[in-house]
C-alpha positions as CSV (number, residue, x, y, z in Angstrom):
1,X,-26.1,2.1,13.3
2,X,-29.7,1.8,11.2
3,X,-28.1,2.4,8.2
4,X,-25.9,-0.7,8.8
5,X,-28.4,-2.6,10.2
6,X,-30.6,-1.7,7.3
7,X,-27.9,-2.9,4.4
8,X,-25.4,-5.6,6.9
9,X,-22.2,-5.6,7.9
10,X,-18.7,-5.4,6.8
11,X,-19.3,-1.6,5.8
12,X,-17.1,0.9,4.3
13,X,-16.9,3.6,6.6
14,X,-15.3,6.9,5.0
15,X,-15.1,10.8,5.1
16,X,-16.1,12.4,1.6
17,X,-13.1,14.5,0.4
18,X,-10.1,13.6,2.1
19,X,-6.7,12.5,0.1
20,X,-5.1,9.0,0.9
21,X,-8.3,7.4,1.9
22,X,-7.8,9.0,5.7
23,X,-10.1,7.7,8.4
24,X,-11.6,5.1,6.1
25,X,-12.4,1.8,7.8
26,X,-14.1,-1.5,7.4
27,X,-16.4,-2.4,10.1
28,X,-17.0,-6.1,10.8
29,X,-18.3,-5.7,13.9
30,X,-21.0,-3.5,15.3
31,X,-19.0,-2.5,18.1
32,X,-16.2,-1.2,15.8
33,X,-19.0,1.2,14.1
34,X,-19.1,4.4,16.8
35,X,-15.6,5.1,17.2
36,X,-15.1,4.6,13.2
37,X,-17.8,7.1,12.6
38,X,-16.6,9.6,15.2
39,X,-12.8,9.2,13.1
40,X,-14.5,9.7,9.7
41,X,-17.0,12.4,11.4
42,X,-13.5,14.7,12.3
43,X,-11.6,13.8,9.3
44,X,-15.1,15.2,7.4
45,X,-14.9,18.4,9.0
46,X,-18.6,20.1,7.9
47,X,-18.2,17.4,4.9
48,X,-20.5,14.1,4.7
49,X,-19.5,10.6,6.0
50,X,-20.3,7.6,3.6
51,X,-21.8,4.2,4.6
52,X,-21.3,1.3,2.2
53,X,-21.3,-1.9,2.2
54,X,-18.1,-3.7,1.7
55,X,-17.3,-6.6,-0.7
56,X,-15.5,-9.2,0.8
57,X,-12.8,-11.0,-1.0
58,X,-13.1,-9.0,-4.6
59,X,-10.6,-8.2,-6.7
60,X,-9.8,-4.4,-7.7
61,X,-8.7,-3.4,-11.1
62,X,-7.7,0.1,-11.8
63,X,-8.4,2.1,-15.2
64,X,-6.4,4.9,-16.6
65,X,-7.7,6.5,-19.8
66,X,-7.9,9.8,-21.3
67,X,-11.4,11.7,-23.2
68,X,-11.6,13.8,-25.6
69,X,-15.5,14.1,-25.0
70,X,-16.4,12.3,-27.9
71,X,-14.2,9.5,-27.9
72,X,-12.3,8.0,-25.5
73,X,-8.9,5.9,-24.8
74,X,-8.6,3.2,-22.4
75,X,-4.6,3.8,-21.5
76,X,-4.6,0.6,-19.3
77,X,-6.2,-1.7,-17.2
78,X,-4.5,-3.0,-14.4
79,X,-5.3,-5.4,-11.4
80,X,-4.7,-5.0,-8.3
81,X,-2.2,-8.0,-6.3
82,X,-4.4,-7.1,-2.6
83,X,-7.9,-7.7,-2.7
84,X,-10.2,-4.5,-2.6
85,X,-10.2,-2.9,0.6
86,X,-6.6,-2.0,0.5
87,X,-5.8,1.8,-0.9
88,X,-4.5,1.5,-4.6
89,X,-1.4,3.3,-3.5
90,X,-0.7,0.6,-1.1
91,X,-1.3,-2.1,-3.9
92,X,0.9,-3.9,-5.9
93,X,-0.8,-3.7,-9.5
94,X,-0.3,-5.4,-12.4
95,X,-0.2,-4.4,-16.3
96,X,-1.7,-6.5,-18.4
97,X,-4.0,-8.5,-15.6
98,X,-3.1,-12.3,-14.8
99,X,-6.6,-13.4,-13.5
100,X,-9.9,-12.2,-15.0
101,X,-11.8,-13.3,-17.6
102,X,-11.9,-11.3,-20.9
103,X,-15.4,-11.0,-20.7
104,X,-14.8,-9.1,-17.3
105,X,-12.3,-6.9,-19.0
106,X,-14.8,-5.7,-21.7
107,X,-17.4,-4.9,-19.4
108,X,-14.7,-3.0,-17.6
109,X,-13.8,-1.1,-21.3
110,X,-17.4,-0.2,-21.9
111,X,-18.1,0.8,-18.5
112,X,-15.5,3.5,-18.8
113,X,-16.2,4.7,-21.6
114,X,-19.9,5.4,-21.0
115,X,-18.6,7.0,-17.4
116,X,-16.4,9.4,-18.9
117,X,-18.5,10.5,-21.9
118,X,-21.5,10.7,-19.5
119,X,-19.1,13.0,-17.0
120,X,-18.4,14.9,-20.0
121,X,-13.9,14.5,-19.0
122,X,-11.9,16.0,-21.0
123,X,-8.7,15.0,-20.1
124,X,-7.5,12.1,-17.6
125,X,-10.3,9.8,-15.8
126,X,-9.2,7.0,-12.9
127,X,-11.9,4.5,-12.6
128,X,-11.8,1.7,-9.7
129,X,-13.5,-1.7,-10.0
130,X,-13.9,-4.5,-8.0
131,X,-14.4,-8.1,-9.7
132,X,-16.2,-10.9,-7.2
133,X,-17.9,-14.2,-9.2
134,X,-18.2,-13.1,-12.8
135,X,-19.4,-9.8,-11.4
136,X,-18.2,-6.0,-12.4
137,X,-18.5,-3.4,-9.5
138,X,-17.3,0.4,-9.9
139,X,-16.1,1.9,-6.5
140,X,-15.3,5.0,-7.7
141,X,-14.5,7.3,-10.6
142,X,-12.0,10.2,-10.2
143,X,-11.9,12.8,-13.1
144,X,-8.3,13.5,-12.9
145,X,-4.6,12.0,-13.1
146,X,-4.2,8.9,-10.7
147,X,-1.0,7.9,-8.9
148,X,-0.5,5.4,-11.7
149,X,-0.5,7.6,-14.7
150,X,3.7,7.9,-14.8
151,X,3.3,3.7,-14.5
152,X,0.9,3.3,-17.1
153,X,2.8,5.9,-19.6
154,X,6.1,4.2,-19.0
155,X,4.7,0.1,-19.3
156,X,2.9,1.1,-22.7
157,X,5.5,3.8,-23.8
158,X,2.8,6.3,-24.1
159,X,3.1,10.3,-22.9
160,X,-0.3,10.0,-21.1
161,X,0.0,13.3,-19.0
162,X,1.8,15.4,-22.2
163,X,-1.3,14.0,-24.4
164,X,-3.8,14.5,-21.5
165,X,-3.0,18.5,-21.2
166,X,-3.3,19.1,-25.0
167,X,-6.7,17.2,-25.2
168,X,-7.8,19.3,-21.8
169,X,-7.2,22.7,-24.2
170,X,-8.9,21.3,-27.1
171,X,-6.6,18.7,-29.0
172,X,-8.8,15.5,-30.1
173,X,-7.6,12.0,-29.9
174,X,-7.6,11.6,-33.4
175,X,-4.4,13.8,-33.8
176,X,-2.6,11.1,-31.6
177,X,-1.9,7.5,-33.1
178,X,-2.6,5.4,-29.6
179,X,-2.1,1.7,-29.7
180,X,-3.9,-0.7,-27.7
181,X,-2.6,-1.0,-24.0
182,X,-2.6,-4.8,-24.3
183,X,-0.5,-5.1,-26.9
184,X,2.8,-4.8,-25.0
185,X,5.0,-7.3,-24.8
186,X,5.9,-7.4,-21.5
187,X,4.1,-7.7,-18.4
188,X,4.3,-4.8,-16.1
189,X,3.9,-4.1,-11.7
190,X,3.6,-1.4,-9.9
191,X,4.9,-2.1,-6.1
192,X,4.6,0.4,-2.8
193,X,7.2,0.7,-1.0
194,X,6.0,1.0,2.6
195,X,7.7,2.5,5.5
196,X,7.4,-0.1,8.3
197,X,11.1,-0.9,8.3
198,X,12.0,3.0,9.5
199,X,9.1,2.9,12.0
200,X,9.1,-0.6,13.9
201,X,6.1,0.5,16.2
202,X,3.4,1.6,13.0
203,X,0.9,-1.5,12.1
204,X,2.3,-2.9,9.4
205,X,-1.7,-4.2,9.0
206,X,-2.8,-2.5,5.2
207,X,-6.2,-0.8,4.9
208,X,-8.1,1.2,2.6
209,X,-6.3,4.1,4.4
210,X,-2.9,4.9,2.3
211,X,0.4,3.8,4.4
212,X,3.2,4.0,1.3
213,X,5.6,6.4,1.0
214,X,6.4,5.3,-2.5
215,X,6.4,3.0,-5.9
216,X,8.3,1.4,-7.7
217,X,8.1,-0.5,-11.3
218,X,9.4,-3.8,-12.5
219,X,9.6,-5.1,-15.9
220,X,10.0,-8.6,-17.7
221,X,8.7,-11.3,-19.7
222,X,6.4,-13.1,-16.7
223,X,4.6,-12.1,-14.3
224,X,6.8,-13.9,-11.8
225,X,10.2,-12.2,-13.1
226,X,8.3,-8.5,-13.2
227,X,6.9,-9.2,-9.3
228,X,10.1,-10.0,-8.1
229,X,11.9,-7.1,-9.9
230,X,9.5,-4.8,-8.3
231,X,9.8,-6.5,-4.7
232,X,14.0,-6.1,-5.1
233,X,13.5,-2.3,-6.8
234,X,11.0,-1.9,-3.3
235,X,13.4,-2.7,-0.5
236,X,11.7,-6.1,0.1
């Protein structure tokens, strides 16, 4: 309760170290806070709880990309169809993005770059940003494969996991000839499939804590055509 009085509400609420963004909240009202915190304190287990504040109303762009520790490939940058807030495996994302500007999208280049030599990857590296007025935020950055590696590999035709492992046991990037993720000429989205139609009684209310039970892809020359695709390929 100080620490949100200290830095205002909404907050994040959310256990360190627990998979599909379990217990994780946002708190718009005080009164919300205790039992939020008591959730995240038993999801925890002997772990910390973390307090942030939220952004309201930003955009979220995921990053894939892949180190070598002395160079590094951005694989693909892809925004998010939900604002941030709602788990990226519950999001509809889309590859290349429709609405940022492309000064927003080299900040986003450079920033992941310097995180994943600083981090010393070698291998796969997830990054999550949010975008809010002109402004760059990282949420989080996950040393590993994401959920959206097999999406990313199949909308730029690139092996990302197959070229991942060798560079984890000492290949460089050099040895591979990777071309630019936004060259394609398609446009590319990744849609959840969510399982509110099998279980009429479950909120069908999204939040940063993960509901789907699945993806699918769509393909084609808008973005409009690709979304619908994916909708269809979802159950929708």
């Amino acid at each position: 309760i100080q620490i949100a009085d200290k830095i205002g509400l909404p907050l994040m609420v959310r256990p360190s170290y627990v998979l599909g963004g379990r217990a994780m909240e946002i708190v718009h009202e005080k009164s919300q806070l205790k039992n939020f915190v008591e959730e995240a304190f038993k999801a925890a287990e002997k772990n910390p709880i973390l307090v942030d504040k939220f952004i309201n109303h930003a955009m979220e762009v995921d990053v894939d990309a892949i180190s070598d520790g002395k160079q590094v490939h951005v694989a693909g940058i892809m925004q998010h169809i939900e604002e941030a807030g709602i788990h990226s495996g519950d999001s509809a994302c889309v590859l290349p993005p429709y609405k940022i500007t492309s000064s927003a999208i080299e900040k986003i280049n450079i920033i992941t770059k310097q995180l994943a030599i600083k981090l010393n990857v070698i291998g796969l590296i997830n990054i999550q940003f949010a975008y809010k007025n002109g402004k760059v935020y990282t949420l989080e950055v996950n040393p590993r494969a994401s959920r959206t590696i097999p999406f990313v590999s199949k909308a730029t035709n690139t092996p990302l996991a197959k070229i991942a492992a060798q560079v984890s046991v000492g290949a460089s990037l050099d040895q591979f000839q990777l071309k630019p993720w936004d060259q394609i000429p398609h446009v590319a989205v990744k849609e959840a499939v969510l399982p509110f139609n099998k279980f009429p009684d479950e909120s069908i209310f999204l939040s940063p804590e993960m509901k789907s039970t699945g993806e699918v892809m769509g393909i084609s020359k808008s973005l409009g055509s690709a979304f619908k695709r994916a909708c269809i390929g979802a159950g929708n």
